[in-house]
Structure formats: structure tokens, C-alpha cells
C-alpha positions as CSV (number, residue, x, y, z in Angstrom):
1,X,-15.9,-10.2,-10.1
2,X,-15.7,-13.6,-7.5
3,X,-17.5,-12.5,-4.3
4,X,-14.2,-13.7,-2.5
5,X,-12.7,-10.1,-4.1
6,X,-15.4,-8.6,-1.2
7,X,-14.0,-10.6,1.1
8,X,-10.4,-9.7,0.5
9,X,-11.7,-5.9,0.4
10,X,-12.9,-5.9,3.8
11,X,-9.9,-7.2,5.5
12,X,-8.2,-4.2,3.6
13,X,-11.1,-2.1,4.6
14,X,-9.7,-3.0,8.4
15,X,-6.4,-3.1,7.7
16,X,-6.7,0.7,6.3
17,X,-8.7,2.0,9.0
18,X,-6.2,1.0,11.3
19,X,-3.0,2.0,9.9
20,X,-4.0,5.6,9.5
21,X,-6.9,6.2,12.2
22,X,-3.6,6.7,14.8
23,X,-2.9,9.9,13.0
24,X,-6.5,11.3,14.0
25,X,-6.5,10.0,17.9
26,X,-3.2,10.9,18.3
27,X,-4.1,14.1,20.7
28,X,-7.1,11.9,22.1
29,X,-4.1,8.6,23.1
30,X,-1.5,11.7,24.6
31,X,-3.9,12.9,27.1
32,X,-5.4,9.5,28.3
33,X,-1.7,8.2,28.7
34,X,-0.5,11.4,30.1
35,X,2.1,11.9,27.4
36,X,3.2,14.5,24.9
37,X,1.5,14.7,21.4
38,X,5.4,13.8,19.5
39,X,5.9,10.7,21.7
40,X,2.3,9.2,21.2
41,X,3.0,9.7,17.3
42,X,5.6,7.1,17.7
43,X,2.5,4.8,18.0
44,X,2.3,5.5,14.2
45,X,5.6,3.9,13.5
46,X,5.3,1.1,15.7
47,X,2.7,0.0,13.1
48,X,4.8,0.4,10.1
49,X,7.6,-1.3,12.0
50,X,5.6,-4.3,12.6
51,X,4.3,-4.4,8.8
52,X,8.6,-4.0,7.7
53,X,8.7,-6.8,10.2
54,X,6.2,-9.1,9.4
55,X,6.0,-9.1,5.7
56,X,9.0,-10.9,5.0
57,X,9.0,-13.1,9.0
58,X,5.1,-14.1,8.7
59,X,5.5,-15.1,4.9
60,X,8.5,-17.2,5.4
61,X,6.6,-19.1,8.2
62,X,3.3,-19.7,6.1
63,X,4.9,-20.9,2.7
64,X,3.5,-24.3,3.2
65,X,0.2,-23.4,4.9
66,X,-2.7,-23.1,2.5
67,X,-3.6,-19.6,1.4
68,X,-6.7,-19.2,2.5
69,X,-5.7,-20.7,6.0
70,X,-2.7,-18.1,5.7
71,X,-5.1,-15.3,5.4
72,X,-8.1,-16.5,7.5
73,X,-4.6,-17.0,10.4
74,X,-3.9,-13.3,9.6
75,X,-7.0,-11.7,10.7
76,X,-6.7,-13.2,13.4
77,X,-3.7,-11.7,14.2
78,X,-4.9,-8.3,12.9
79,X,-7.8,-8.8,15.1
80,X,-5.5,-9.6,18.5
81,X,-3.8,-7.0,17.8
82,X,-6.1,-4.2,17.4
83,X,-7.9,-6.1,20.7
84,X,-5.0,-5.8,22.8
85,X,-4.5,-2.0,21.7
86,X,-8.0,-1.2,23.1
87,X,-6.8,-3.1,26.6
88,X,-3.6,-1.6,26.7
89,X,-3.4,-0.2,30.5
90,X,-0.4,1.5,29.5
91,X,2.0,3.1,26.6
92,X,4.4,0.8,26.7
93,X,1.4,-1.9,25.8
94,X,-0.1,-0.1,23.3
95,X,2.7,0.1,21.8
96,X,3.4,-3.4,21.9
97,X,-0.3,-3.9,20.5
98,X,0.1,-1.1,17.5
99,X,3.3,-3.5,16.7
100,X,1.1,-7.0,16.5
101,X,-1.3,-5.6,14.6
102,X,0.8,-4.3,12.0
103,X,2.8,-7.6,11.7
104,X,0.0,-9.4,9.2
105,X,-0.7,-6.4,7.0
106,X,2.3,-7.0,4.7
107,X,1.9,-10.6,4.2
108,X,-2.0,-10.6,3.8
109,X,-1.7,-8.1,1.3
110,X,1.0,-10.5,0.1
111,X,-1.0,-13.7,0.2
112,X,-4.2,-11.4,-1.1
113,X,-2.5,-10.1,-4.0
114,X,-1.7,-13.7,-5.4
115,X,-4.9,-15.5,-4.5
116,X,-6.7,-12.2,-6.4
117,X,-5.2,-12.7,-9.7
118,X,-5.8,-15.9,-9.3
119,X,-9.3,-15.6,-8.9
120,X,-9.6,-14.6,-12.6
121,X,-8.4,-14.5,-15.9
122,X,-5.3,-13.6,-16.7
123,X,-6.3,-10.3,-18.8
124,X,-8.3,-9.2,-15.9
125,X,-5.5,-9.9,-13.1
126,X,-4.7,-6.4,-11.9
127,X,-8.8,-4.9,-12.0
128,X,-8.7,-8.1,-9.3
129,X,-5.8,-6.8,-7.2
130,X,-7.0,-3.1,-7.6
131,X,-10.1,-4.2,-6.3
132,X,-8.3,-5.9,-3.3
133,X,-6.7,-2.3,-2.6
134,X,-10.0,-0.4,-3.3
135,X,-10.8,-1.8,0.5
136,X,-7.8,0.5,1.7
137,X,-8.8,3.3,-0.1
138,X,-12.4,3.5,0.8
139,X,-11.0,3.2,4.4
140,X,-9.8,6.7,4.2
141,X,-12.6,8.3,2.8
142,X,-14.9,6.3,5.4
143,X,-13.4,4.4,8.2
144,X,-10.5,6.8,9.0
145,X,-13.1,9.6,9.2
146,X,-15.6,7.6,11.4
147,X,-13.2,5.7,13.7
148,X,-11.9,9.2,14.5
149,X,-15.4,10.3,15.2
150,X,-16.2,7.5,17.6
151,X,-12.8,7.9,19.4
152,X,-13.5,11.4,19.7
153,X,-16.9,10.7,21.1
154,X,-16.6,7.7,23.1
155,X,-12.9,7.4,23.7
156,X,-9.8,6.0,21.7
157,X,-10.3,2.5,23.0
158,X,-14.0,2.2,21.0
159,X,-12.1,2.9,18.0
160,X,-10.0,-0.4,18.4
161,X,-13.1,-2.4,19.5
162,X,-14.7,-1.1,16.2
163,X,-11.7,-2.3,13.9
164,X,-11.4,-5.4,15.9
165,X,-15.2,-6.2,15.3
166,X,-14.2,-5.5,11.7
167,X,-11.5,-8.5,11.6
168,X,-13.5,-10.6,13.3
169,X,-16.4,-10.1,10.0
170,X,-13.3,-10.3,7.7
171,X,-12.2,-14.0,8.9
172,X,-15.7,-14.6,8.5
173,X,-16.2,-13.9,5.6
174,X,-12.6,-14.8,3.9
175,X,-13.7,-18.5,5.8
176,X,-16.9,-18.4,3.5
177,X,-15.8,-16.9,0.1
178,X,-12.6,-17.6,-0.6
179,X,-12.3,-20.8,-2.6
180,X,-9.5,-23.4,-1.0
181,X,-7.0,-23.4,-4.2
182,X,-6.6,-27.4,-3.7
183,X,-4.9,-27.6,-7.2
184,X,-2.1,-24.5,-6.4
185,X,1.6,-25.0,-6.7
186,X,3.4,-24.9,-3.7
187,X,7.0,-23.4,-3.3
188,X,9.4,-23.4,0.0
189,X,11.2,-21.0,1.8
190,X,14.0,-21.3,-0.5
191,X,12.1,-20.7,-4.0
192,X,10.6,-17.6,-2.3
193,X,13.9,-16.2,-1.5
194,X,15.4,-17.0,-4.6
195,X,12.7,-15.2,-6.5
196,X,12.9,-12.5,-4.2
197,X,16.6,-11.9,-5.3
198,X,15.4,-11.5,-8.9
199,X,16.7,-8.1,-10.0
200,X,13.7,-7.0,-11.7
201,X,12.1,-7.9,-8.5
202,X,14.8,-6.1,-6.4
203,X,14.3,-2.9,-9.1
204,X,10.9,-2.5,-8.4
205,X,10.9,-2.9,-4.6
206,X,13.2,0.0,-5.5
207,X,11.2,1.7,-7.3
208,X,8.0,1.7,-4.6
209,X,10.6,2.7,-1.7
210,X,11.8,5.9,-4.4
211,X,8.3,6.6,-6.2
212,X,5.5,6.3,-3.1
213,X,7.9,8.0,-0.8
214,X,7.4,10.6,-2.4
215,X,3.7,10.1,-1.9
216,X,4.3,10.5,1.6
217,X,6.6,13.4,1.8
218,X,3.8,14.9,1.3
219,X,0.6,13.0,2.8
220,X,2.8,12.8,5.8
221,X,2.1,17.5,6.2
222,X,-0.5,17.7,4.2
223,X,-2.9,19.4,7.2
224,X,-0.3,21.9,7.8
225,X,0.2,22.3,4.3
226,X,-3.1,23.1,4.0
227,X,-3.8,24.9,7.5
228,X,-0.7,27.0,7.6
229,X,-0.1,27.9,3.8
230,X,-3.5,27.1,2.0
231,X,-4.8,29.2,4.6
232,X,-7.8,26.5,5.5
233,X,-9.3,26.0,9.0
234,X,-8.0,22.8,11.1
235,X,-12.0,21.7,11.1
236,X,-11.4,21.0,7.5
237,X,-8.7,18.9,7.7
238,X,-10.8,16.0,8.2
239,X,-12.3,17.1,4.4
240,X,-9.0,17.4,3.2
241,X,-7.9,13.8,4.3
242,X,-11.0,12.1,2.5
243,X,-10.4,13.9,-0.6
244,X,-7.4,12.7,-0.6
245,X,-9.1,8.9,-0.3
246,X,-11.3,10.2,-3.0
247,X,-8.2,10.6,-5.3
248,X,-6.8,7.2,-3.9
249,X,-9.9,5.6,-5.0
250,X,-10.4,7.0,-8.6
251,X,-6.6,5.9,-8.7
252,X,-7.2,2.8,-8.2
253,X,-10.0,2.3,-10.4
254,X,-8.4,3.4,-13.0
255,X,-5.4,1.8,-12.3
256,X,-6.6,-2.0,-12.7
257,X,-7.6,-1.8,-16.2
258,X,-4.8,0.1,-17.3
259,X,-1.8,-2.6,-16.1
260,X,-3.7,-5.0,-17.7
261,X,-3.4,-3.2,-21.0
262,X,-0.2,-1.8,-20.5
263,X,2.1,-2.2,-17.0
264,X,5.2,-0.4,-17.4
265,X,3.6,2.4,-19.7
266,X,0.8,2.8,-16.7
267,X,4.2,2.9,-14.2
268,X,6.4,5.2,-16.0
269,X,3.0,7.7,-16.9
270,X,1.8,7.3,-13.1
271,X,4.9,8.6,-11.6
272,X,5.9,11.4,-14.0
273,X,2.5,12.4,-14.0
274,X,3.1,12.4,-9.8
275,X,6.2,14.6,-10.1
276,X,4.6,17.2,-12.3
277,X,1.5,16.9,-10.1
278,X,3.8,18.0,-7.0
279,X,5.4,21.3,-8.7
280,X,1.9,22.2,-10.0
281,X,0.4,21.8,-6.2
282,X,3.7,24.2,-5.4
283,X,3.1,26.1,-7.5
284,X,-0.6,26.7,-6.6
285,X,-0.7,25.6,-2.8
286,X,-2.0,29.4,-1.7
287,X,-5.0,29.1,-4.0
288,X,-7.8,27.4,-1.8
289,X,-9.7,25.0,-4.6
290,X,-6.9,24.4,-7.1
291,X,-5.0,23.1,-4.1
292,X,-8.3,21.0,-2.8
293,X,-7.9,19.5,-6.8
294,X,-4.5,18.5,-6.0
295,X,-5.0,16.8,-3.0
296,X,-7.6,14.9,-5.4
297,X,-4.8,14.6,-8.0
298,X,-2.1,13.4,-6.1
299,X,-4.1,10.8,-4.1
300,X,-5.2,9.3,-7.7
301,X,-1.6,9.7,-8.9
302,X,0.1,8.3,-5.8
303,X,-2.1,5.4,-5.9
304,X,-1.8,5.2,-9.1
305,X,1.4,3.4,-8.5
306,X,0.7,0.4,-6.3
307,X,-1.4,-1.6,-8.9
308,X,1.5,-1.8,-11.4
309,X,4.1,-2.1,-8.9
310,X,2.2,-4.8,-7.2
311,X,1.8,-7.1,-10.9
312,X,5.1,-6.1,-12.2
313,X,7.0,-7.7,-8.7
314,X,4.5,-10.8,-9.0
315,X,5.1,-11.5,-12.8
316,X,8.9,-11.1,-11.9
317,X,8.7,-13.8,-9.6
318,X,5.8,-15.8,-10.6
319,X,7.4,-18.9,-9.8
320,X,7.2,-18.1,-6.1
321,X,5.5,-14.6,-6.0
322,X,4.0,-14.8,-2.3
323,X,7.3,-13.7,-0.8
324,X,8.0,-10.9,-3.1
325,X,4.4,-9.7,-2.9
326,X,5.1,-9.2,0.6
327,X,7.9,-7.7,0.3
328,X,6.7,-5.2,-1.5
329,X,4.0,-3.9,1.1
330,X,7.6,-3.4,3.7
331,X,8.7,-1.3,0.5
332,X,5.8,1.2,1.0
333,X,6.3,1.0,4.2
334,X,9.9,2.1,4.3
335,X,8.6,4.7,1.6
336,X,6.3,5.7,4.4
337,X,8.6,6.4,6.8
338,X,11.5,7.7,4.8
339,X,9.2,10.1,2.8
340,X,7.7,11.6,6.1
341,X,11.5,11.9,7.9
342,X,13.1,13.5,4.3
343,X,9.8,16.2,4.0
344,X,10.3,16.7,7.7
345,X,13.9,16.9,7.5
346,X,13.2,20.1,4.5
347,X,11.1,21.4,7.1
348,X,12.8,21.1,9.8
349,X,16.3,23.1,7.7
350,X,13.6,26.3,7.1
351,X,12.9,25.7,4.2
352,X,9.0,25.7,4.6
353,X,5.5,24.0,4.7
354,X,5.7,23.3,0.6
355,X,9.2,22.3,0.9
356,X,7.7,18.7,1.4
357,X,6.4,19.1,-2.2
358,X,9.9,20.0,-4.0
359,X,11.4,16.5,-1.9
360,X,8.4,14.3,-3.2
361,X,9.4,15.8,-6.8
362,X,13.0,14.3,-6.6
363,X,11.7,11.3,-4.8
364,X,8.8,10.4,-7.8
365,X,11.9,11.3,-10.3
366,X,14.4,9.2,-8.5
367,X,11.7,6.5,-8.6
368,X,10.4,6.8,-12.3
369,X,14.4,6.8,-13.6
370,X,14.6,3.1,-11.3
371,X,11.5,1.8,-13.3
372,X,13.2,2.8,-16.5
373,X,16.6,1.7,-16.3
374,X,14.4,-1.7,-14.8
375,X,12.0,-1.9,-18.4
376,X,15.6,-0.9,-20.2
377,X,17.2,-4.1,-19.2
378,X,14.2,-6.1,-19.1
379,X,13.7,-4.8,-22.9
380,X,16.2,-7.9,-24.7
381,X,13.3,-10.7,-23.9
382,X,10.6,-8.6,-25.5
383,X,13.0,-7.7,-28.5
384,X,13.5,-11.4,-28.5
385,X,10.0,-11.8,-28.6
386,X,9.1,-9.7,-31.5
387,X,11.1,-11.4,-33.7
388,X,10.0,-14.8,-32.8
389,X,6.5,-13.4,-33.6
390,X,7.8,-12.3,-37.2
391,X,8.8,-15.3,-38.0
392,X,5.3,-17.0,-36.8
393,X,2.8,-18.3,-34.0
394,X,4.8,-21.5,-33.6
395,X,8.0,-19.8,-32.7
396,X,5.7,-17.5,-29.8
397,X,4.7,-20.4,-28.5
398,X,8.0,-22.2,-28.4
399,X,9.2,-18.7,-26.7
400,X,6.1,-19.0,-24.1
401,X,6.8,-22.5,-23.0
402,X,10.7,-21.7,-23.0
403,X,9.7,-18.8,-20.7
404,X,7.2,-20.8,-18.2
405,X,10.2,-22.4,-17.6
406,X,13.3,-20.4,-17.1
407,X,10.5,-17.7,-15.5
């Protein structure tokens, strides 16, 4: 793999750290800003808010800048941001920071996603983009862990100083490994928008809203889950998030080659497989290690997801894919935050700690029938296509020119 992969890793490897260390520091940022516990967790969805916000805003403005400049210009945002949380004198500014420096993480994982696959060839396009994301995953398994550490120990501020030291190596090193692209296509505002109204496109930012949000009606409780029915102590939560980066990881891995042999197959197996992963953990959420497998399980399973999703959206609008790349990161995002408010809503109504579970089941459902009915009328061209090959190579390769240019 091009060393320019590592360099796109460790921007993720920030990026990650940042988005979910809040979670961990949460009690640490209530007491230094003299504020309940509840109101400092809005400072979690201030982040996601600026990622909703700048995914779509941020790629619109960069569609004629070069991408490396675009994601070199990024960091650099990321970087302020995180800098100006650790300076915040005061809530209402660190909640203006967490804001900036969520605004670059949809469109560099936008912008990353294309320049990745095309950093190699096509039949090893998604292992590239996995390997982008395996950057995010490893920062739950290491960087959420440690920056909650060093807040812990030295205060909530050196937690920001860290991450912002960790942009400031990322610009660096996307300036010195990522190749300039001189000979790339360039499309406008208005051929990213177009593409972006694709309806495969529009089905499968449907299908990450549907199928990850039920990811995260149940990431979003998982330490009560596991403190309050499981029966573990809250010193092992901390063990129980990293597994669950363990699973995210192996997810990953796994999930790179497996697109490139087979997208929607590796879609539609990843969420059902989710869904039936959810009613097992139900089912066996009071028994201490099977539940510590599922956390593995459903971190693999969950991430499982974002690989195909991610190539399936880009193929869809490959004519102008940095827009609806992006858009894509705002639909995890809004899978985020719906997940968390429908397994807090079962909560909330009585219905228990695994309650969660049972809503991520309909969610992962409601997501895998989208991607179906998505491959059912996307089905005609690769009927089409079968026939053409019957009849011989020539007519494929009339087919694949016809395609390049109708996309």
C-alpha cells in the first residue's frame, strides 16, 4: 500500500480521538466549567453538528481546490479547532471550538476516500479506503483510551493540546506523502450536486442513516448496558470501549477485501449479520464473557458497514464522487445522533437498559431492506450486462464505454 494511505490514517487517527474522547472527559469538562454532567454532553453533539454542517458547506467551497491542498486546508482546520477547545475560557467557547473542529471531518473523509482509491488499482480500491478508516478505528482502541488518561491526569485541556499536536503531524505528513494528482478531473459545484441527487446515491445515504444508527443505539449505552445489566464494574468500562475498537478494527480489515470481491453481497451480509448480532447480545447481555464477545461482534459488524457504503455511494457518483463522499460521513452522523435519541427514547418509556438493542434490530432491518430495494432497481444494468457478455467481449466493452459515459 502507497505510504500516502499512512498519512491519510493519521489524520483519521486524530479525527477519531477527537470525536469520541468528549464521551470520557465529560465529568472532568462539567466540573471545570461549573456545569452539570447532561449539559456538558451537549459538547458531544456540537461535534457531530459541525461534521452534518461541514460536509456538504466545506466540500462545495473546495471543489476547484486541489485535493491534496483540500485536505492539507482541513487539518488545519481540525487543528484550530481542537486548539481553540483547549483555550476555551468558557462553555459557550468550547462549544463554539467542539463545533470548528468537527466542521472538516466530513469532507476530509470525503476528499480521503477518493484520493484513496485512487491511490491504487481499481481491484484493490476499498482495502485502500478501509485502510483510510483503520486510522479511526485504532483511535478507539488507543487514542480514546489515552487522551482520557491524560485529561484525567493533567486536565481536559492537555487532551486537546495532544490531538492538536496530532493535526499538526498529520498536515505534515499529508504535505509530504500524498502525491499532487496533477492529471485528475475536475468537476464544479453543479456536477457534485447533480451526482449527489442520484437515487442510488440518495438510497444509500439512506441506508447508512437506517443501518449505522442502529450501530449507535447501542454504542451510544453500552457502559450502562454493561454496568447496570451485564453486572460489570464502571472501572471496566474503559475495557469495554476498546473491545469494541478491537471489533471495529477486525471489521474493517475484513471489510476492504471483501467489497472489492463482492459490494452489495458484503452490504446486505454485514447488516443482517448486525441485526441478528443485536438479539443474540439481548439475548445473552447478563452473561459476563458472551456479552464482552458481542461488544467484539458488533463493533466488527457495525463497521463492517462503512467500507461498502462508502464505495457503493462513490461508484454511484463517480463522475463527481467528492460531494457525495461527504455526504455520506453527515449520514453517520445523523445515524449518530438519531440512534442515540431513538435507544434513549426506549429507555427513557421503561422499557430498560437492553431496550437499545431491540431499536438497533429494527434500525439494521429498516437499513438492510433500503440496500435491497437499492440493488433490486439497480439490478436491470447488470441483467443488461450479462447478456451483452453472452453474446461476447466486444459487446462488454461496448457496454463499459456506453457506461463511462452515461455513468
Amino acid at each position: 500500500m502507497p505510504l500516502a494511505l499512512l498519512a491519510l490514517a493519521i489524520s483519521a487517527f486524530g479525527i477519531g480521538t477527537t470525536e469520541f474522547v468528549m464521551m470520557g472527559l465529560l465529568p472532568n469538562v462539567a466540573r471545570d466549567m461549573d456545569t452539570s454532567v447532561p449539559t456538558a454532553g451537549h459538547l458531544v453533539s456540537a461535534y457531530a453538528i459541525g461534521v452534518v454542517i461541514g460536509a456538504p458547506l466545506l466540500t462545495a467551497l473546495g471543489t476547484r481546490t486541489p485535493r491534496k491542498r483540500m485536505l492539507v486546508l482541513l487539518m488545519g482546520l481540525f487543528t484550530v479547532g481542537n486548539l481553540a477547545s483547549a483555550l476555551a475560557p468558557n462553555y459557550a467557547a468550547l462549544l463554539a471550538g467542539r463545533v470548528l473542529a468537527g466542521l472538516p471531518h466530513g469532507a476530509f473523509f470525503g476528499v480521503g476516500a477518493v484520493v484513496a482509491a485512487r491511490l491504487v488499482t481499481e481491484d484493490r480500491r476499498a482495502r485502500a479506503v478501509a485502510t483510510m478508516f483503520l486510522g479511526l478505528t485504532v483511535a478507539n482502541i488507543v487514542g480514546v483510551p489515552a487522551g482520557t488518561a491524560i485529561g484525567q491526569a493533567l486536565g481536559w485541556r492537555a487532551t486537546f493540546v495532544v490531538v492538536s499536536a496530532i493535526g499538526v503531524l498529520a498536515m505534515v505528513t499529508l504535505a509530504a506523502m500524498v502525491p499532487e494528482m496533477s492529471a485528475e478531473r475536475r468537476t464544479g459545484l453543479r456536477h457534485e450536486v447533480r451526482a449527489l441527487g442520484n437515487r442510488q446515491v440518495i438510497l444509500g445515504l439512506l441506508t447508512a442513516v437506517f443501518g449505522f444508527g442502529g450501530v449507535f443505539a447501542v454504542y451510544s449505552y453500552l457502559a450502562s448496558i454493561m454496568t447496570e445489566v451485564t453486572g460489570l464494574a464502571e472501572s471496566s468500562v474503559t475495557v469495554v470501549l476498546a473491545l469494541f475498537g478491537i471489533g471495529m478494527t477486525l471489521g474493517a480489515l475484513v471489510a476492504g477485501p471483501l467489497t472489492d470481491r463482492a459490494l452489495r453481497p458484503t452490504l446486505y451480509g454485514g447488516l443482517g449479520s448486525l441485526a441478528l448480532a443485536m438479539v443474540t447480545f439481548h439475548a445473552v447481555v447478563d452473561v459476563k464473557w458472551a456479552a464482552m464477545v458481542m461488544v467484539v461482534v458488533l463493533g466488527g459488524l457495525g463497521f463492517m458497514t462503512t467500507t461498502p457504503l462508502q464505495m457503493l455511494i462513490m461508484q454511484k457518483a463517480r463522475q463527481a464522487p467528492t460531494l457525495a463522499s461527504a455526504g455520506n460521513q453527515s449520514a453517520f452522523n445523523l445515524a449518530n445522533a438519531g440512534g442515540a435519541w431513538l435507544g434513549g427514547a426506549a429507555v427513557a418509556a421503561g422499557w430498560g437498559w437492553t431496550s437499545p438493542m431491540l431499536v438497533g434490530v429494527v434500525l439494521a432491518l429498516a437499513g438492510l431492506g433500503i440496500a435491497v430495494l437499492a440493488g433490486m432497481l439497480d439490478g436491470a444494468p447488470t441483467v443488461a450486462r450479462s447478456r451483452i457478455v453472452a453474446r461476447g467481449v466486444p459487446g462488454l466493452r461496448r457496454a463499459r464505454a456506453a457506461e463511462s459515459v452515461t455513468g
